[in-house]
PDB file of the backbone (N, CA, C, O) and the ligand in Angstrom, with CONECT records:
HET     ZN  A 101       1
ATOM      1  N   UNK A   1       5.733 -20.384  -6.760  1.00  0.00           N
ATOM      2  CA  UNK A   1       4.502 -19.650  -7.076  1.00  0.00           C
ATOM      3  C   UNK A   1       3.750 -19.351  -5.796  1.00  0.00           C
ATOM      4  O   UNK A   1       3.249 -20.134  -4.988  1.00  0.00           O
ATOM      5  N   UNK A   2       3.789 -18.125  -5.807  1.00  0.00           N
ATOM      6  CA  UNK A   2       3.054 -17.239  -4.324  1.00  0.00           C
ATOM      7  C   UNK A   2       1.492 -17.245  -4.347  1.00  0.00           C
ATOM      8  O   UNK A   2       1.002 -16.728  -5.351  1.00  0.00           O
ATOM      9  N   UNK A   3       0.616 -17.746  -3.406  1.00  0.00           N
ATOM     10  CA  UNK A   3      -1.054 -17.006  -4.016  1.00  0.00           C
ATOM     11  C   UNK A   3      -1.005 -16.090  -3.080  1.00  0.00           C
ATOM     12  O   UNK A   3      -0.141 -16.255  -2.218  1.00  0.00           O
ATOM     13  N   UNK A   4      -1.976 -14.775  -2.970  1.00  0.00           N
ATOM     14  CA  UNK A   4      -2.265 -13.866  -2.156  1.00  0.00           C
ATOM     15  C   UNK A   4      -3.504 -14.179  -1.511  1.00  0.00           C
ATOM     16  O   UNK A   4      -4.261 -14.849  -2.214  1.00  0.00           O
ATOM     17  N   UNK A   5      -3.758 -14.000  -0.820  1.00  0.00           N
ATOM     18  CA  UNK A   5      -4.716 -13.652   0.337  1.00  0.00           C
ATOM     19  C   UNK A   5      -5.812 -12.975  -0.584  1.00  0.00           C
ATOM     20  O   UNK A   5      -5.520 -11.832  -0.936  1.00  0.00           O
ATOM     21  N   UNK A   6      -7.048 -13.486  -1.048  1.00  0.00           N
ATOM     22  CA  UNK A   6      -8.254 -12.944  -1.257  1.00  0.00           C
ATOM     23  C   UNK A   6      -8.561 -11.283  -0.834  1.00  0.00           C
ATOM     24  O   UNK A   6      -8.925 -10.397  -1.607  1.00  0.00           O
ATOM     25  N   UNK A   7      -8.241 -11.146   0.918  1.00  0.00           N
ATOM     26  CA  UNK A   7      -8.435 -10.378   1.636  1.00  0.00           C
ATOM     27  C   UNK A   7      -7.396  -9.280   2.239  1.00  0.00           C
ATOM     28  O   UNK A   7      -7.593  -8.084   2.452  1.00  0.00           O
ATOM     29  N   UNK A   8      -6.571  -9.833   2.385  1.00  0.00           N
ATOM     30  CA  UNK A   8      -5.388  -9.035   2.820  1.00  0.00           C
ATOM     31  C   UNK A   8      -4.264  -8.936   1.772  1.00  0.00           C
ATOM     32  O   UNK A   8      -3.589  -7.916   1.908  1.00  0.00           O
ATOM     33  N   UNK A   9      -4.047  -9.412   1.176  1.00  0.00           N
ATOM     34  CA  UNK A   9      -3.379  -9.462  -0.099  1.00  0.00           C
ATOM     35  C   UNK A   9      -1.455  -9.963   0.330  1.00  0.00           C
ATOM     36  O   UNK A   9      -0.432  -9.664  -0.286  1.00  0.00           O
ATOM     37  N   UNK A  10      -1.644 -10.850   1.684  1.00  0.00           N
ATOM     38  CA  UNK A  10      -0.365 -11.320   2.062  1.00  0.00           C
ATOM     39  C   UNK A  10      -0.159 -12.755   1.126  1.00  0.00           C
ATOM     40  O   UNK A  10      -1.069 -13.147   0.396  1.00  0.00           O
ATOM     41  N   UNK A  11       0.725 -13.247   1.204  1.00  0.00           N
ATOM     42  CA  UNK A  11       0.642 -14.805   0.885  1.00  0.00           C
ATOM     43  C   UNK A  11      -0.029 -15.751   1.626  1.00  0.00           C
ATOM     44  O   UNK A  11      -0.155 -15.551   2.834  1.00  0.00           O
ATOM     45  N   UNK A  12      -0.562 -16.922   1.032  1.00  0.00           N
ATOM     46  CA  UNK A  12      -1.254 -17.858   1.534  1.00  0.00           C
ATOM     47  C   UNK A  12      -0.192 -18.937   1.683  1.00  0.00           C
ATOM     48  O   UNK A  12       0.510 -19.454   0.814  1.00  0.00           O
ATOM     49  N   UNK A  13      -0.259 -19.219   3.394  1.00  0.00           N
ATOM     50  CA  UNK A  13       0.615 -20.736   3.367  1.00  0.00           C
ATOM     51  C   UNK A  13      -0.025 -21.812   2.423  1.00  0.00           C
ATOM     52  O   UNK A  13      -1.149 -22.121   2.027  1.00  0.00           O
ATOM     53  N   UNK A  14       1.177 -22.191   2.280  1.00  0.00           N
ATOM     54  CA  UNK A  14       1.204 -23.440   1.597  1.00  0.00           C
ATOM     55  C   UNK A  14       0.066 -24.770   1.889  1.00  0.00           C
ATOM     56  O   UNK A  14      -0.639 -25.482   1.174  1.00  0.00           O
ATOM     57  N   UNK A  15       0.321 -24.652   3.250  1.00  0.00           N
ATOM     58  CA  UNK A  15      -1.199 -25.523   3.760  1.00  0.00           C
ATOM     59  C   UNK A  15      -2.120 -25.166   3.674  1.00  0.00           C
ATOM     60  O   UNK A  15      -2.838 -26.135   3.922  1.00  0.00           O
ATOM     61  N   UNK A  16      -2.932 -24.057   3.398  1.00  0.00           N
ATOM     62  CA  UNK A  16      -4.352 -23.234   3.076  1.00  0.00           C
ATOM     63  C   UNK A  16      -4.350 -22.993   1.891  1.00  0.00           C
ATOM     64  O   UNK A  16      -5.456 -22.822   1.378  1.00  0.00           O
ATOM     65  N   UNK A  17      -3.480 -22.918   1.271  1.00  0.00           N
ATOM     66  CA  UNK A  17      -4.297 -22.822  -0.208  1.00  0.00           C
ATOM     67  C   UNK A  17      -4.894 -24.034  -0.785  1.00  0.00           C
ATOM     68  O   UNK A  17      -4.466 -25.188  -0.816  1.00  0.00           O
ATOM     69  N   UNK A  18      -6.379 -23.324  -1.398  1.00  0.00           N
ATOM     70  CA  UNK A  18      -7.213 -24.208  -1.749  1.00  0.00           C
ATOM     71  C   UNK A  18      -6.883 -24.216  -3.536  1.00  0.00           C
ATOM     72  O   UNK A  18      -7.034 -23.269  -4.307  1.00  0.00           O
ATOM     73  N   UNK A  19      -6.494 -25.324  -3.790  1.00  0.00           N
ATOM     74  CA  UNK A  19      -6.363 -25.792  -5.274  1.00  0.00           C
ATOM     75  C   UNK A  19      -8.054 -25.527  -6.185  1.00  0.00           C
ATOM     76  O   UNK A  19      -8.469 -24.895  -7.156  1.00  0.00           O
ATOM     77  N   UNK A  20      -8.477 -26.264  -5.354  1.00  0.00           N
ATOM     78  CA  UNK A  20      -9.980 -25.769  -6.427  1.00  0.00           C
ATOM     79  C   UNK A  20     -10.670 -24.454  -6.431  1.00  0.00           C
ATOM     80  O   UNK A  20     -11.477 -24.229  -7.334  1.00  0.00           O
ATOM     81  N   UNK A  21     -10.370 -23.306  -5.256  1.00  0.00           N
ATOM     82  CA  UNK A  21     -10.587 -22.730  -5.061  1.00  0.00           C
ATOM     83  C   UNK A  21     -10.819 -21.247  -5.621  1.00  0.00           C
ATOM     84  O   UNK A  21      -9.595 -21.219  -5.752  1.00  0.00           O
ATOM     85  N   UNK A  22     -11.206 -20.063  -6.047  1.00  0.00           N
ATOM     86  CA  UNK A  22     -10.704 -19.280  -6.884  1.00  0.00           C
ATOM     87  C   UNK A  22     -10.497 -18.130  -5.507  1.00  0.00           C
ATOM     88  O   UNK A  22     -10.124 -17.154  -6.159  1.00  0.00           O
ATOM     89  N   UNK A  23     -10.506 -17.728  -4.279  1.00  0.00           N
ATOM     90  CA  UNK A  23     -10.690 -17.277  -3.294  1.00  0.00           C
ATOM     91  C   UNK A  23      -9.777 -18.011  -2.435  1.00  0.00           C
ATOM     92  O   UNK A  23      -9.966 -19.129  -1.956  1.00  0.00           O
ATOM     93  N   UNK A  24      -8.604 -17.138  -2.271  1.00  0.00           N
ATOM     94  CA  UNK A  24      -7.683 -17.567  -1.062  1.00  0.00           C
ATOM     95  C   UNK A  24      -7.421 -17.293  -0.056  1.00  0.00           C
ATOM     96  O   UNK A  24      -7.120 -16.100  -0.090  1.00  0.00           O
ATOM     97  N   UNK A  25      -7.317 -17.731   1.083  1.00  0.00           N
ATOM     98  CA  UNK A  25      -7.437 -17.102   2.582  1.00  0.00           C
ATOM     99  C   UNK A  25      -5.972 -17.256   3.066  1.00  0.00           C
ATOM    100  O   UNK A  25      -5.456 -18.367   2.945  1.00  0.00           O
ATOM    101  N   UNK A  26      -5.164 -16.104   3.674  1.00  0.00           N
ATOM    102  CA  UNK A  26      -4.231 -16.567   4.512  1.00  0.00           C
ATOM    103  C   UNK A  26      -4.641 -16.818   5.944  1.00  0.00           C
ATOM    104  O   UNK A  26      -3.867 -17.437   6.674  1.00  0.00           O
ATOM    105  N   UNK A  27      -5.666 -16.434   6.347  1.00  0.00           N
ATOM    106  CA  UNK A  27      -6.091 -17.130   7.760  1.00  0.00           C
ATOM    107  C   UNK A  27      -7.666 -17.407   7.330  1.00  0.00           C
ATOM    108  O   UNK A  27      -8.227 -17.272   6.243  1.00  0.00           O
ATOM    109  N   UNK A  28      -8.241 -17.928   8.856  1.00  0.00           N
ATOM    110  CA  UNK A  28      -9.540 -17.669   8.970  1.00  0.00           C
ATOM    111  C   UNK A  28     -10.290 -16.731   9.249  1.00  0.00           C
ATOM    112  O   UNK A  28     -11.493 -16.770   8.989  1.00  0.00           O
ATOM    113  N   UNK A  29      -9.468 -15.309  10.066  1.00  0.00           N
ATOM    114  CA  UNK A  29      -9.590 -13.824   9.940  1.00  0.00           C
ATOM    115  C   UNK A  29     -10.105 -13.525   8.663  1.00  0.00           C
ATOM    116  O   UNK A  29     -11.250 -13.081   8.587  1.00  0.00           O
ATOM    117  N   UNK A  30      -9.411 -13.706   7.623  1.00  0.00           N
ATOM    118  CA  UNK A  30      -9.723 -13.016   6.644  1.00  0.00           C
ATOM    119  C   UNK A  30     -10.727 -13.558   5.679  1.00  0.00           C
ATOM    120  O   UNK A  30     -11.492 -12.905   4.970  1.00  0.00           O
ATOM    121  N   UNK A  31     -10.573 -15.172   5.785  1.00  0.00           N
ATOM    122  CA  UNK A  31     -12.167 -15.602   5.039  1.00  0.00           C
ATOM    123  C   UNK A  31     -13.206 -14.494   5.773  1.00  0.00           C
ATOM    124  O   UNK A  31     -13.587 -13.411   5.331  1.00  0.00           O
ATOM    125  N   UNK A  32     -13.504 -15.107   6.961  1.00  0.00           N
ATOM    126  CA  UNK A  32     -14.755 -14.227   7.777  1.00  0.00           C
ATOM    127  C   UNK A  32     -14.845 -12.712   7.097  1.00  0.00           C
ATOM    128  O   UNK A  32     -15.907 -12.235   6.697  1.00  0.00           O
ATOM    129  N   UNK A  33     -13.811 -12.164   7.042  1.00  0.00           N
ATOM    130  CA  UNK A  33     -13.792 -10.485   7.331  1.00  0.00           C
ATOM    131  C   UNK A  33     -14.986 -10.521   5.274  1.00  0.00           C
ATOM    132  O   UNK A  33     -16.098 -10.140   4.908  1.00  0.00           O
ATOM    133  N   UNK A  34     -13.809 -11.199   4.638  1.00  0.00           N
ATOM    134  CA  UNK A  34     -14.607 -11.140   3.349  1.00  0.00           C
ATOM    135  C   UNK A  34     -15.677 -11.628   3.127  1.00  0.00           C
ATOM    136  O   UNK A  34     -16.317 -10.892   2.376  1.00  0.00           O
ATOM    137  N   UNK A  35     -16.330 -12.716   3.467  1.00  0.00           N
ATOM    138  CA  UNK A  35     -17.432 -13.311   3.871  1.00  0.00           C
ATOM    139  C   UNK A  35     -18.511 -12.109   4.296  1.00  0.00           C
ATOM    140  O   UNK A  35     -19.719 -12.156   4.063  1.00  0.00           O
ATOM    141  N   UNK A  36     -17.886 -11.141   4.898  1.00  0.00           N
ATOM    142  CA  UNK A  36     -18.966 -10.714   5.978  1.00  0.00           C
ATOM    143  C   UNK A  36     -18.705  -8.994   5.000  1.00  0.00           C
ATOM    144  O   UNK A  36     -19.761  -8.405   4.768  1.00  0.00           O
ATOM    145  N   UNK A  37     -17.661  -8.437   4.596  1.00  0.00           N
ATOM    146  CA  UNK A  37     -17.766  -7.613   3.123  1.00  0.00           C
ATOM    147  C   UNK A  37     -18.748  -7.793   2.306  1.00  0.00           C
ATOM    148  O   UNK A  37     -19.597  -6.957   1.997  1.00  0.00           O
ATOM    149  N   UNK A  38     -18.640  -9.066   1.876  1.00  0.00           N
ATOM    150  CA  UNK A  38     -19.616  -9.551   0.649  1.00  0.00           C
ATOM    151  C   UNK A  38     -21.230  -9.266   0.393  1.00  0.00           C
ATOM    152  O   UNK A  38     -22.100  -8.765  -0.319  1.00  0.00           O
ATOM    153  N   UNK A  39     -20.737 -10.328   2.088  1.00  0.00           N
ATOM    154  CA  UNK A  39     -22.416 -10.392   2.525  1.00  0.00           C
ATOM    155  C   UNK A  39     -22.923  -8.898   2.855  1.00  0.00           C
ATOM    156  O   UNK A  39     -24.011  -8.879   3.432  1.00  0.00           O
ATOM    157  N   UNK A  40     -22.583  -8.168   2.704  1.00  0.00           N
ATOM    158  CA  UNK A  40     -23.267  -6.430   2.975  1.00  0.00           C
ATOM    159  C   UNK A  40     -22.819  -5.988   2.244  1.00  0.00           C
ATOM    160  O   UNK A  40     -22.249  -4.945   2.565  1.00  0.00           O
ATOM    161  N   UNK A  41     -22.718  -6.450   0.608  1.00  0.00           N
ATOM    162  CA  UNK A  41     -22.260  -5.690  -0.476  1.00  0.00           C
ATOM    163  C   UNK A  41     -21.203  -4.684  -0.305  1.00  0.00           C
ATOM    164  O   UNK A  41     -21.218  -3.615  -0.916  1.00  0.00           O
ATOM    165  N   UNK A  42     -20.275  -5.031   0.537  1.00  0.00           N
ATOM    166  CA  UNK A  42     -19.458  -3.647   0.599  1.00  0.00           C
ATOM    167  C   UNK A  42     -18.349  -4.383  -0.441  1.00  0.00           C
ATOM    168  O   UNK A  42     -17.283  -4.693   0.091  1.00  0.00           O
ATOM    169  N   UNK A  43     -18.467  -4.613  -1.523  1.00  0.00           N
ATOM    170  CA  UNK A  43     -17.020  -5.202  -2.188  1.00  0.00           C
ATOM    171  C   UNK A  43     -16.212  -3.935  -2.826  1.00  0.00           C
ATOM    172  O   UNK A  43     -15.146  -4.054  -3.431  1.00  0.00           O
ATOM    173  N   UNK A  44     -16.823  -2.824  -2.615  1.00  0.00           N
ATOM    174  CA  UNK A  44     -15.848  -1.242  -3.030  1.00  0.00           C
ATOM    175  C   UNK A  44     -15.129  -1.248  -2.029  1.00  0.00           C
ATOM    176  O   UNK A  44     -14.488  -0.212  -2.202  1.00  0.00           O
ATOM    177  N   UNK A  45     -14.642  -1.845  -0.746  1.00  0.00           N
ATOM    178  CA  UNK A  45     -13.424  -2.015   0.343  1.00  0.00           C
ATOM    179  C   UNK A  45     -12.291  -2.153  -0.569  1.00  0.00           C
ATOM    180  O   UNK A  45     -11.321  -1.411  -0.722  1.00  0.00           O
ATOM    181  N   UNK A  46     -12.682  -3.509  -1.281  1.00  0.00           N
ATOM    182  CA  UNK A  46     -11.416  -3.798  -2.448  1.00  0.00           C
ATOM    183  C   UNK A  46     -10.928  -3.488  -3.538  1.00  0.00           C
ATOM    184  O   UNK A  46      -9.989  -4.056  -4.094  1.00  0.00           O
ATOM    185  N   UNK A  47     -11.708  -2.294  -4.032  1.00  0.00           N
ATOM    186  CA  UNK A  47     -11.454  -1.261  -4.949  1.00  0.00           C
ATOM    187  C   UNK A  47     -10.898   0.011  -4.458  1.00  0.00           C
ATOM    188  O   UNK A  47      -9.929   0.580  -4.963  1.00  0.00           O
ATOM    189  N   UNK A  48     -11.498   0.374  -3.555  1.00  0.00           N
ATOM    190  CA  UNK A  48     -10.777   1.720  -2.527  1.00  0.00           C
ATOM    191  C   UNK A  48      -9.554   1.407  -2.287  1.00  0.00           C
ATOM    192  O   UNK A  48      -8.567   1.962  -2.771  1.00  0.00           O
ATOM    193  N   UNK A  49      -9.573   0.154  -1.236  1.00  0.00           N
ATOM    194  CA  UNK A  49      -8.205  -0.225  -0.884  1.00  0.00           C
ATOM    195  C   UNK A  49      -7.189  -0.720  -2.058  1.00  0.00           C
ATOM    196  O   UNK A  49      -5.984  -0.971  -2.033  1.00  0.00           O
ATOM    197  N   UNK A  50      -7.926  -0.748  -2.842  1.00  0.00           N
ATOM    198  CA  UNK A  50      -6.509  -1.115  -3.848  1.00  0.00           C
ATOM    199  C   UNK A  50      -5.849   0.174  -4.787  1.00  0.00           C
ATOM    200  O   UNK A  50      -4.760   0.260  -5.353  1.00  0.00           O
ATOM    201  N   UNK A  51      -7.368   1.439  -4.663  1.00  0.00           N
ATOM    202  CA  UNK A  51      -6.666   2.681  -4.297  1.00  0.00           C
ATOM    203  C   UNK A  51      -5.957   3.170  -3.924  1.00  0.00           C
ATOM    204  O   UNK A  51      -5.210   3.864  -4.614  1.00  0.00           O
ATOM    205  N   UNK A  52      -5.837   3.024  -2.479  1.00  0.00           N
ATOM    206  CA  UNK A  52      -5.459   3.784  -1.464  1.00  0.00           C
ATOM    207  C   UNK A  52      -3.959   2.892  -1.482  1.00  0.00           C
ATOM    208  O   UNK A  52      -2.954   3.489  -1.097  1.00  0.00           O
ATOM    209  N   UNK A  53      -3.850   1.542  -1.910  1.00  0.00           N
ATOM    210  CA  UNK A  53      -2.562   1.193  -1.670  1.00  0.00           C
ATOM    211  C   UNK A  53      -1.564   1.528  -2.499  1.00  0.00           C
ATOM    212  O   UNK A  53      -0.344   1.549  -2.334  1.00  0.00           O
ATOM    213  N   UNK A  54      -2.448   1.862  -3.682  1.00  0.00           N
ATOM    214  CA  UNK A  54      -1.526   2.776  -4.962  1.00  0.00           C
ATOM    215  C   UNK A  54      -0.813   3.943  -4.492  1.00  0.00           C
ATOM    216  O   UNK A  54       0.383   3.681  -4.366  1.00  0.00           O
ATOM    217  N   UNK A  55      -1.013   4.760  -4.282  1.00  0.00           N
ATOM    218  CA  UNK A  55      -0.322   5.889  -4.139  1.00  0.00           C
ATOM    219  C   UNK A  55       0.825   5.795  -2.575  1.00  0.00           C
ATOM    220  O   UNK A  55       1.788   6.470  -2.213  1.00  0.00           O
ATOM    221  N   UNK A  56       0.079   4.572  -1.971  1.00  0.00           N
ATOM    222  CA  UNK A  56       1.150   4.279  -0.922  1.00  0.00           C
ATOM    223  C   UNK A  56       2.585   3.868  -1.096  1.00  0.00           C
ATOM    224  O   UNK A  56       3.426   4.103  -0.229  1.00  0.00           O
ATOM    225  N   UNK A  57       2.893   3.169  -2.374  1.00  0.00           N
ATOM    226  CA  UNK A  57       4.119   2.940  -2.996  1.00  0.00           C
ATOM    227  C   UNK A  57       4.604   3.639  -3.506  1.00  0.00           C
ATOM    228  O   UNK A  57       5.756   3.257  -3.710  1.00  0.00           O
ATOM    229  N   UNK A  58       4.350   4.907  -4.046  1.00  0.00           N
ATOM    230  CA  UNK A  58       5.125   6.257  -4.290  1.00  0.00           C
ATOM    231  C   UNK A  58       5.600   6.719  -3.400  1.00  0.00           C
ATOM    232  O   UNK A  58       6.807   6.777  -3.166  1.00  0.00           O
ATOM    233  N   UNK A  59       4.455   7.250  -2.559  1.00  0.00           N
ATOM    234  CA  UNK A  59       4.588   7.556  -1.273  1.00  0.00           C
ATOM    235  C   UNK A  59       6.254   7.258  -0.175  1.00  0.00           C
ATOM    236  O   UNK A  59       7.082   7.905   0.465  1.00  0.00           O
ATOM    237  N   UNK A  60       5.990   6.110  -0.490  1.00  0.00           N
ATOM    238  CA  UNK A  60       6.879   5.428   0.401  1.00  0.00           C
ATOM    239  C   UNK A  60       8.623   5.775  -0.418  1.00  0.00           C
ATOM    240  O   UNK A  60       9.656   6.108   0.164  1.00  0.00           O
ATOM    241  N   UNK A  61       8.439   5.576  -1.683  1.00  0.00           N
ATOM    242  CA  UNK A  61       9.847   5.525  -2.368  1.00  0.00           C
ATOM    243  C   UNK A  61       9.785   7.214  -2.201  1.00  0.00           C
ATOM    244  O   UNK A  61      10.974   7.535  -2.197  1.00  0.00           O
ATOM    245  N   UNK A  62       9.144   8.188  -2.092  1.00  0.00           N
ATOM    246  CA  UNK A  62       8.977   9.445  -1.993  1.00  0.00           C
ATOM    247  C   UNK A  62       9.809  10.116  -1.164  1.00  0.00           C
ATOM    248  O   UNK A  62      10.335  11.225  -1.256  1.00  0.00           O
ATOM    249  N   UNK A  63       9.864   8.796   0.122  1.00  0.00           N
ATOM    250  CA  UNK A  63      10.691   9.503   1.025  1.00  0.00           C
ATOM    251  C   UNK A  63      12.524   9.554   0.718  1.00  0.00           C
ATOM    252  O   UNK A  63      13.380  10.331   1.140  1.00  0.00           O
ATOM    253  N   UNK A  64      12.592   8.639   0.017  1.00  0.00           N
ATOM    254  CA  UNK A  64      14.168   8.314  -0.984  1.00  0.00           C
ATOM    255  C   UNK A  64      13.829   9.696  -1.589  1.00  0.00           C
ATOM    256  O   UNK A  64      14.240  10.525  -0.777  1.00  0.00           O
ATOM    257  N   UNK A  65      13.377  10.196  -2.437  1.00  0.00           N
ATOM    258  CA  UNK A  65      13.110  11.345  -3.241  1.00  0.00           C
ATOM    259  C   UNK A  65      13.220  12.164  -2.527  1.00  0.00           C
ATOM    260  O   UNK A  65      14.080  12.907  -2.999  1.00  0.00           O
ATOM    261  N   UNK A  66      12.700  12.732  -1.153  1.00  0.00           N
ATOM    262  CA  UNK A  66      12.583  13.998  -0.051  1.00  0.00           C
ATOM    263  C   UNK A  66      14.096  14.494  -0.570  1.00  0.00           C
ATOM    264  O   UNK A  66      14.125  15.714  -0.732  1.00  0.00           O
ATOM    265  N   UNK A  67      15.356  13.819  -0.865  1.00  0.00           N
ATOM    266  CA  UNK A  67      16.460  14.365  -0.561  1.00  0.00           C
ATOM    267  C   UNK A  67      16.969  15.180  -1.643  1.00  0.00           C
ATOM    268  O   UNK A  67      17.938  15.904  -1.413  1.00  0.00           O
ATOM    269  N   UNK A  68      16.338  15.151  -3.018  1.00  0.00           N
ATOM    270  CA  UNK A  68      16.588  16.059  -4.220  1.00  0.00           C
ATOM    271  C   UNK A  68      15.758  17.269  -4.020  1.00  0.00           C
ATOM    272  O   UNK A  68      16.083  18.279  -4.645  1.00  0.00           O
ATOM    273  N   UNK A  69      14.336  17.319  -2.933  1.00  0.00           N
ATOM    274  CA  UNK A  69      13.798  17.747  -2.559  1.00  0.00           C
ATOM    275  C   UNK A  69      14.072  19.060  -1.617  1.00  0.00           C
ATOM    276  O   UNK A  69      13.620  20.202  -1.694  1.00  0.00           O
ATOM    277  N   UNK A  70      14.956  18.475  -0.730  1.00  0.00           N
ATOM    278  CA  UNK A  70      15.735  18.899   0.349  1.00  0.00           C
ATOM    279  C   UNK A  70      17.138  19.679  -0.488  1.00  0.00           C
ATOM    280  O   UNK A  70      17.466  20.850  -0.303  1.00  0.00           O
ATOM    281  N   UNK A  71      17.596  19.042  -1.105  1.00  0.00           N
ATOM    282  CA  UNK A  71      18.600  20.010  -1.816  1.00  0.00           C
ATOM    283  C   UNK A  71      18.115  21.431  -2.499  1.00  0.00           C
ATOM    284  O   UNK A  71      18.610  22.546  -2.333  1.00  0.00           O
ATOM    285  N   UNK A  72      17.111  21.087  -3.231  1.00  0.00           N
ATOM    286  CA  UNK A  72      16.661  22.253  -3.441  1.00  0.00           C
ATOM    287  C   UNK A  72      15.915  23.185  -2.757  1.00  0.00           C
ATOM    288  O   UNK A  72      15.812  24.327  -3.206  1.00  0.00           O
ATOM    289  N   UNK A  73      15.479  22.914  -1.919  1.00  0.00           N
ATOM    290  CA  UNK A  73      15.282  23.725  -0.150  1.00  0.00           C
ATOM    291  C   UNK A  73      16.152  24.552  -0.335  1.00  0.00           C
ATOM    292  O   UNK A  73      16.101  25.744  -0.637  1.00  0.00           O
ATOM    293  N   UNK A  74      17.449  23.461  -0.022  1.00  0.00           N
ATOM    294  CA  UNK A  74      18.479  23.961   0.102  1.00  0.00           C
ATOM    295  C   UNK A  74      19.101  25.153  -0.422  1.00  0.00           C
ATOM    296  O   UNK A  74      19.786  25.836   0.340  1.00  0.00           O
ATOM    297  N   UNK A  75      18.939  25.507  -1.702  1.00  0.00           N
ATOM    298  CA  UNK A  75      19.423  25.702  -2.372  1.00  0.00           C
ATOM    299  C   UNK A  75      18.729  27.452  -2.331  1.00  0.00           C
ATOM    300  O   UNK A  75      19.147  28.602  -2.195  1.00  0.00           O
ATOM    301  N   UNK A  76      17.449  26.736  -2.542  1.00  0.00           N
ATOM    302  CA  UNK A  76      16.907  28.550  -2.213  1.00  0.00           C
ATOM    303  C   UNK A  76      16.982  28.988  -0.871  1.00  0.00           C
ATOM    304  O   UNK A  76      16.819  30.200  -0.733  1.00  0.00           O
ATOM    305  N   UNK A  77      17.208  28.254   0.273  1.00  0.00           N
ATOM    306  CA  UNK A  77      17.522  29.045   1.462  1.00  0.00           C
ATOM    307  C   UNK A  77      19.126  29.524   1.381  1.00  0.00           C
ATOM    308  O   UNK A  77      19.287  30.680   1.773  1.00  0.00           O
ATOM    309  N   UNK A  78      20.091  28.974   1.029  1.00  0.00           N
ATOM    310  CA  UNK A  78      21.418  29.804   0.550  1.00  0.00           C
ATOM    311  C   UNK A  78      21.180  31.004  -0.448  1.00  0.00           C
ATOM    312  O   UNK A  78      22.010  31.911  -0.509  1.00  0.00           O
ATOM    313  N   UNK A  79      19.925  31.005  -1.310  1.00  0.00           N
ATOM    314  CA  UNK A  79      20.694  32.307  -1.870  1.00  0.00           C
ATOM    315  C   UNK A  79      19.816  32.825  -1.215  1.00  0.00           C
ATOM    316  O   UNK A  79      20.165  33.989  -1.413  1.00  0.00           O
ATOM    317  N   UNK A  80      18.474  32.958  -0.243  1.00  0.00           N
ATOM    318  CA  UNK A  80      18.085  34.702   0.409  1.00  0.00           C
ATOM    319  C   UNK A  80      19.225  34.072   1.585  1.00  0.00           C
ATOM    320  O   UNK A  80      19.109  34.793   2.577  1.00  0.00           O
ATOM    321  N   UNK A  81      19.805  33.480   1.725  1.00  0.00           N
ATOM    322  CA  UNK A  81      20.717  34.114   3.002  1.00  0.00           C
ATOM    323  C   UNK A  81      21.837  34.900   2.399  1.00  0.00           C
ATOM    324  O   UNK A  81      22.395  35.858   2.935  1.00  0.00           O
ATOM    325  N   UNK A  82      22.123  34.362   1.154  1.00  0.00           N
ATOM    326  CA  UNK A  82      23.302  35.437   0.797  1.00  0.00           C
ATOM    327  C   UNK A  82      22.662  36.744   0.900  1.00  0.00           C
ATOM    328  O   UNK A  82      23.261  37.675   1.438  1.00  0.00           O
ATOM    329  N   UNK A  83      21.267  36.906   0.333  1.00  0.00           N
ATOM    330  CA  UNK A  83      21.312  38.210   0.077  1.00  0.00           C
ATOM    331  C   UNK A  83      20.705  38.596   1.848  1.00  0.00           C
ATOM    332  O   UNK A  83      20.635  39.815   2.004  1.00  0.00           O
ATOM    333  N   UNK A  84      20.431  38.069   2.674  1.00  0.00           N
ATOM    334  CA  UNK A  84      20.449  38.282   4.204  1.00  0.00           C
ATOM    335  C   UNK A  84      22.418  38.810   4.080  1.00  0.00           C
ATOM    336  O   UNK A  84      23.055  39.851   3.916  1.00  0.00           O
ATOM    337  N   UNK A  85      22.554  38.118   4.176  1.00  0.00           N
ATOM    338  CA  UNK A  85      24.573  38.365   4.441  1.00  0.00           C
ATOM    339  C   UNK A  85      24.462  39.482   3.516  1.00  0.00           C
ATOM    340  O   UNK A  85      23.954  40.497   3.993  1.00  0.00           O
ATOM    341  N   UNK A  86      24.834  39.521   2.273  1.00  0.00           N
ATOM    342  CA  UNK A  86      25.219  40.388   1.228  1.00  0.00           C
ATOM    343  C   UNK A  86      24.229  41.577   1.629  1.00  0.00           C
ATOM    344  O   UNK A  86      24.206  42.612   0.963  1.00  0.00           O
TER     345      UNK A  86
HETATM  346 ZN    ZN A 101      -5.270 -12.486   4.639  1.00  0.00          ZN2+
END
């Protein structure tokens, strides 16, 4: 069983995770950074960013996809070249 990072959303070693805790830190970087979020109400960081990381996983498998993509490029640049040739 993995916990994530409060803040960064990596795993928390095994030695830092806090059992009573509901807030997990994989370093002390990232307590502070959230600590200091909080404390200036910016907690929409972790709503944006959990935005912004959404569409990053499409994104990413997207580029596996470019190649059905690319075929069909393909596909319409062969026929105006035929009719270039023809
Ligand atoms: Zn972290």
């Amino acid at each position: 069983m993995s916990v994530s990072c409060s803040h960064c959303s990596l795993p928390v070693p095994a030695g830092l995770v806090e059992a009573d805790s509901e807030l997990q830190f994989c370093c002390n970087g990232c307590r502070v950074a959230y600590e200091v979020i909080h404390e200036h109400g910016l907690d929409r960081y972790y709503d944006i960013r959990a935005r912004v990381d959404a569409p990053q996983q499409p994104a990413s498998s997207s580029g596996k996809a470019s190649a059905p993509t690319a075929a069909r490029l393909g596909k319409s640049s062969r026929s105006t070249s035929c009719r270039r040739w023809g």
